[in-house]
N, C-alpha and C positions, 0 to 999 in steps of 0.2 A: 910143062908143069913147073911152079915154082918148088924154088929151093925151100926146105922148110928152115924153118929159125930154131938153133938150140942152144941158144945162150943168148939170156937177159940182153946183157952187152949190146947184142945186134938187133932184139928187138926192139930197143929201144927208137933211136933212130930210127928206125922202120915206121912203130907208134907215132909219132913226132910226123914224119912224113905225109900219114894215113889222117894226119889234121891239118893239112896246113892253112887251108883256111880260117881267118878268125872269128867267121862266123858258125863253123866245126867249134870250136875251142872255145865260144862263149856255150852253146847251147850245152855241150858238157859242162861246164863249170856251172852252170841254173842246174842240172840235174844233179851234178855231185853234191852241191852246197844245199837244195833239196832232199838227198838221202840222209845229211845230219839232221836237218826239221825233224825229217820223220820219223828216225833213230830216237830222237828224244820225246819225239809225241808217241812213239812205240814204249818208251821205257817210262814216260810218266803215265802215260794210260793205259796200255798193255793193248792186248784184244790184234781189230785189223788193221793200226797203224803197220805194223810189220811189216804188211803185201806192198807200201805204198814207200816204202824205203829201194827196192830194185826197182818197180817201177817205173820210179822219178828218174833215176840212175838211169838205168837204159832206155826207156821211153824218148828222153831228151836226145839222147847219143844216140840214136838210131836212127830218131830224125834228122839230123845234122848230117848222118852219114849218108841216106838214102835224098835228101832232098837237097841239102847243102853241097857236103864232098863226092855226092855220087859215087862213092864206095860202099866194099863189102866190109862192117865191122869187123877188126881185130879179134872182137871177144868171141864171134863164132868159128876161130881156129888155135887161140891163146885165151882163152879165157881169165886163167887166173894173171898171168903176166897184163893183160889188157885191165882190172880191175886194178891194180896197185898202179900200172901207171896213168890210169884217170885219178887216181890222188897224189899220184908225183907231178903230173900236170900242173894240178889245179892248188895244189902248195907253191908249186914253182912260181907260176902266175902271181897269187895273193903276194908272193913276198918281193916280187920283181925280176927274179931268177931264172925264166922262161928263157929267155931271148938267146944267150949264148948256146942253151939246149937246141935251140931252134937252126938256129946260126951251122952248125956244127953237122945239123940232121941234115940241112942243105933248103932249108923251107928260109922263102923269102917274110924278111919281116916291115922292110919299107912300105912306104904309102907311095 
């Protein structure tokens, strides 16, 4: 049985690992960068944008995981820690900041 994770700290790393594909890592960043669309087409029109905000979110990450990294998601054993860091990701990424994350986690980033 695996060890369970009980500090951010470790699961970090851990998170980082459970993508290391970058085709894992784009299909989450279309869905995280999707849950803002729909965040604000929720908050300008109200109604069922709202269902279409997690959705997008997991929808994309599920698929990436199941089809791409052929793993088990994160989010169905860390849920809330697996949400904050698909947007530590996906800010890390936009600003350029990924890589050392990466580096560190022990995920290859060469071509």
């Amino acid at each position: 049985m695996a060890r369970t994770i009980t500090r951010y700290a470790d699961f970090w790393p851990y998170y980082l690992r459970e993508h290391a594909k970058p085709a894992t890592r784009r299909l989450h960043y279309i869905g995280t960068a999707l849950t803002f669309l729909f965040a604000a087409l929720a908050i300008l029109y109200g109604s069922w944008w709202w269902i279409a905000v997690p959705l997008a979110g997991y929808g994309f990450a599920w698929v990436a995981h199941f089809r791409v990294e052929r793993n088990r998601p994160a989010t169905f054993t860390y849920p809330l820690w697996s949400l904050v860091s698909d947007y530590r990701m996906f800010f890390l990424a936009l600003s350029g900041r990924l890589g050392p994350h990466l580096h560190r986690a022990g995920v290859a980033t060469g071509g």
